[in-house]
N, C-alpha and C positions, 0 to 999 in steps of 0.2 A: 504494500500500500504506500503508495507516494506523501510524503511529509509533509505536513500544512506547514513547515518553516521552509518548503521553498518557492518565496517568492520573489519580485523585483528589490534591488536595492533603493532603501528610501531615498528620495532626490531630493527633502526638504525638511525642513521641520513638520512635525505633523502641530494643528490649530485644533484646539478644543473640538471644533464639530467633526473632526475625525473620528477622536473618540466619544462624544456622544453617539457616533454613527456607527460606532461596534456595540452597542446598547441594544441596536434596534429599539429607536423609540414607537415608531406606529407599534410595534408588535407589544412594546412596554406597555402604552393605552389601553391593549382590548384588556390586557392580564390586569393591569387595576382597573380597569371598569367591571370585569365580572368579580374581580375581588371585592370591591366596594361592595358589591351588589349583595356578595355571599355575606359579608360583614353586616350589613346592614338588615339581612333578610334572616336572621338569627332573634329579631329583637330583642336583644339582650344590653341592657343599658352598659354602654363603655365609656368610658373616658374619651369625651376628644380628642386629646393628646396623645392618649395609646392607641384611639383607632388609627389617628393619624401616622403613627410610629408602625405599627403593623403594615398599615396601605404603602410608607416609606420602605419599608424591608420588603414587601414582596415584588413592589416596584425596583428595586437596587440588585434583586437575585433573578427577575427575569433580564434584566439589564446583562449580569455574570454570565447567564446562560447564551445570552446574544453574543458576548465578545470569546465562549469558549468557545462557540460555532465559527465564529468568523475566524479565529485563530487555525481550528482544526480545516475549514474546509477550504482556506484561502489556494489551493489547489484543482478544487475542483470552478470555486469561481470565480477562477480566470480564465475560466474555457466557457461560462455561458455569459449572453449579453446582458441578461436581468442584474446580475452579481459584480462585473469583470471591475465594476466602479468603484467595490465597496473599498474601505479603505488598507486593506490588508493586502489583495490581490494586486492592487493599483500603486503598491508601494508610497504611501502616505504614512503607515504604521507599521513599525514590525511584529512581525508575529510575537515575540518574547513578549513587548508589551502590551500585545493584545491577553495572551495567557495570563502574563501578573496579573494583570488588570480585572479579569473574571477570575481567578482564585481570591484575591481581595477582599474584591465585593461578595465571594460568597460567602465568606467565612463572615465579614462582618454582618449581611444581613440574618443568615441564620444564628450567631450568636446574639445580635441586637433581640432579635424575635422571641428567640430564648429566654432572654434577660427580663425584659419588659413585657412581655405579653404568657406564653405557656410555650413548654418544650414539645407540644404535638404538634400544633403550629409551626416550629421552629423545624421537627424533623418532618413534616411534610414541605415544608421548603427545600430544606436540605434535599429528598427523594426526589424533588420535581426537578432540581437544577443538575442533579447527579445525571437522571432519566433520561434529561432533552441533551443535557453535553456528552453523556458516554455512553448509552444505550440507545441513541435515537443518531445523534452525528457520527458518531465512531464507529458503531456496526449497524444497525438498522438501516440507515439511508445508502450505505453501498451495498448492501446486501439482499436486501428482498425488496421487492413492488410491493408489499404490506408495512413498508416502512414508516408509510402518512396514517397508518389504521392504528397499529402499535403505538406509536411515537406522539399519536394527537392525545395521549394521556400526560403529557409533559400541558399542554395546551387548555386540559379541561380540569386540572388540579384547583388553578388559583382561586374559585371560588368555594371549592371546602378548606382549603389553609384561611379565606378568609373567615367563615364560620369559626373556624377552630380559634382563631385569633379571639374573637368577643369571646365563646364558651367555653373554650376548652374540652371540645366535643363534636364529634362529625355523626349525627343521625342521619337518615333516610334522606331529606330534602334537599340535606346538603351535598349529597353524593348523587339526587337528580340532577341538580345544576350539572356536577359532573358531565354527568351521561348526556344532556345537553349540548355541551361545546363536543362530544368525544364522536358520538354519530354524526351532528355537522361536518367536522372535518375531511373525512373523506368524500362527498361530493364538491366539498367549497374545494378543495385541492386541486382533485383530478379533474375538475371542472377546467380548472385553471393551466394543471398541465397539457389537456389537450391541444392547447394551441400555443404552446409553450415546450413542447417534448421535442422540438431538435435540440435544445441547448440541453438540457437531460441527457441526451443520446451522445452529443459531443464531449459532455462529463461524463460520460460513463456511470450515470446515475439509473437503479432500477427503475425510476416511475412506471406506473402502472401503463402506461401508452405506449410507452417502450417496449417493457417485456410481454405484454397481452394484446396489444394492438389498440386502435381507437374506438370500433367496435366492443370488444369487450368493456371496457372504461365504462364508454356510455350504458351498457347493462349494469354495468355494476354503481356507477353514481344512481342509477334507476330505485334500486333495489333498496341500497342505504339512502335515500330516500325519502320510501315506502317507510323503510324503521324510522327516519327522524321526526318525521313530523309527530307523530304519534307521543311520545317522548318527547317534543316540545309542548303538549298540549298538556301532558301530563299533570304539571304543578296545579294547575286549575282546579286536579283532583285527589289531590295530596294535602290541602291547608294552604298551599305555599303562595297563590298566587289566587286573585278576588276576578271579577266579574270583565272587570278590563284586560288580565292577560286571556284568560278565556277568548274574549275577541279578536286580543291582536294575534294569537297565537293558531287560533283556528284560520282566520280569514288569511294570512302572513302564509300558513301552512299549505293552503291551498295555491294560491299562485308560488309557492316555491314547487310543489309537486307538479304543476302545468309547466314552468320553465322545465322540472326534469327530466318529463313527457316527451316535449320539446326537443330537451336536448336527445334523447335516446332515439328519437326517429328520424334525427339529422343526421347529416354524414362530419361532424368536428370531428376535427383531429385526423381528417384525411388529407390526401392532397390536398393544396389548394387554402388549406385552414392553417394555415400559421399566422404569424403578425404580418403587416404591410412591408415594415422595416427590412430591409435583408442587415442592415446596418445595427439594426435593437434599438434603435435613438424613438422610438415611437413608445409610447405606452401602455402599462399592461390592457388599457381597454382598448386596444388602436389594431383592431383586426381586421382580417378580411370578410368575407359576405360567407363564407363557411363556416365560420368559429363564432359566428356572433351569438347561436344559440347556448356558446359553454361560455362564450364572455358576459350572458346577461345570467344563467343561473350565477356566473361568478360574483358577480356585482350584489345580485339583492341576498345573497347569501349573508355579506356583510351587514347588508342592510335590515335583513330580520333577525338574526342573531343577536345585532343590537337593538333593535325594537323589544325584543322578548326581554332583553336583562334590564334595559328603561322602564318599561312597565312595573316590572320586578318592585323593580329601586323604589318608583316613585310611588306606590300600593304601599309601601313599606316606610317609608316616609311618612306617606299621609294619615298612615294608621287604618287605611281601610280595608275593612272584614271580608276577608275570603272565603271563597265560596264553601257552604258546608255539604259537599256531594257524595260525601264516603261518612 
């Protein structure tokens, strides 16, 4: 396996937003917004200060997680166009201080988490950053097409670490949220690599398009689905969620399962379906007339995900009474 320490020599000093940008901040966002979510959806009165210290810590260990990836895989992306800019590959940063940089921050945010808040919290932190840097980057993702199925458990954690942070306890609801972001995953993914899978294939990455074809994908985004929505509807009928996610989550459910419909009776991912760009200078929404049924399930995938954990928040916030259907 080729060394994520070989990359260009740095040509400059690297500037702060270098490394914020081995953080992955969009990716830092969703993990504290469904944190907050799981935190707050616990009602369990906390200190502001420590909820804030907790949302701080789990935000600073997906951060850790961002720059061990980028340290480890600064190899594979420099061969695809989505990556080649990050600041590792692109010789802005060296890999060492991408490494320090995420062993740092992991030790401090799960010792922090530890300290001030509860040590289950702390080692579900810890599990998650372990999971997505050396079970999901190091072997997972060169290794199998179920690498995004597996490894989106790194992904659907943050909101029972954040539970666990108020209580000190992970029941049922809290491991729905789980299940939640963990079903998503693999259609919002392979959604996305359909039209996205030369630069996989130039990495030498399994993606599911690669090794199974574009056809099977779209069977299989079909399928999971079929399971997610179901599974997002669920809180409605668990306590967890009142009268409003019920609607957003049903109505949301439905035009997700029509885009996937969509997508599975279109040909994405075939010829003809990749991005406009032969150069990657275009955006991940910037496709052709073939891929635009995997770029639009890709898009509101985002889009309901975060509907669902908003409704969440704001039912939980307001204090209003969930539905009593079980």
């Amino acid at each position: 396996m080729a060394m994520a320490t070989a990359h260009p020599t740095v040509r400059a000093p690297a500037r702060w937003q270098d490394f914020l940008q081995l953080l992955k901040p969009r990716v830092m966002s969703l993990v504290v917004f469904t944190a907050l979510t799981g935190l707050i959806a616990a009602d369990t009165p906390l200190h502001p200060v420590l909820g804030a210290v907790a949302i701080l810590c789990i935000a600073v260990g997906a951060g850790a997680s961002g720059a061990l990836n980028m340290w480890y895989d600064a190899d594979i992306d420099a061969k695809m166009r989505r990556t080649r800019g990050r600041p590792v590959p692109a010789g802005r940063v060296q890999g060492a201080d991408a490494l320090a940089l995420g062993v740092v921050l992991s030790l401090f945010s799960v010792m922090l988490m530890g300290m001030a808040l509860n040590w289950l919290a702390a080692g579900l932190l810890a599990f998650t950053i372990l999971f997505y840097a050396v079970v999901y980057t190091m072997w997972l993702k060169r290794w199998t097409a179920q690498n995004i199925v597996i490894g989106g458990l790194a992904g659907a954690l943050p909101p029972v670490i954040g539970w666990a942070a108020a209580t000190g306890s992970t029941p049922l609801n809290a491991w729905l949220l789980c299940a939640i972001i963990f079903m998503w995953t693999p259609p919002h993914f392979w959604a996305l690599s359909l039209y996205t899978s030369e630069d996989y294939q130039k990495a030498g990455v399994p993606m599911m398009p690669v090794v199974a074809g574009a056809a099977s994908t779209r069977r299989q985004i079909w399928i999971y689905s079929l399971l997610f929505v179901p599974v997002a509807i669920a809180p409605a009928f668990t306590g967890l969620g009142g009268v409003a996610y019920l609607a957003v989550s049903a109505l949301g459910g439905l035009v997700f399962l029509l885009l996937a419909w969509r997508l599975f009776r279109s040909h994405a991912g075939e010829a003809g379906g990749q991005r406009n760009d032969p150069e990657g200078h275009a955006g991940l929404y910037d496709v052709r007339a073939g891929a635009k049924d995997a770029r639009n399930l890709f898009a509101f995938s985002i889009l309901y995900l975060s509907l669902l954990f908003a409704t969440l928040l704001v039912e939980h916030l307001m204090g209003l009474k969930a539905l009593e259907l079980l």
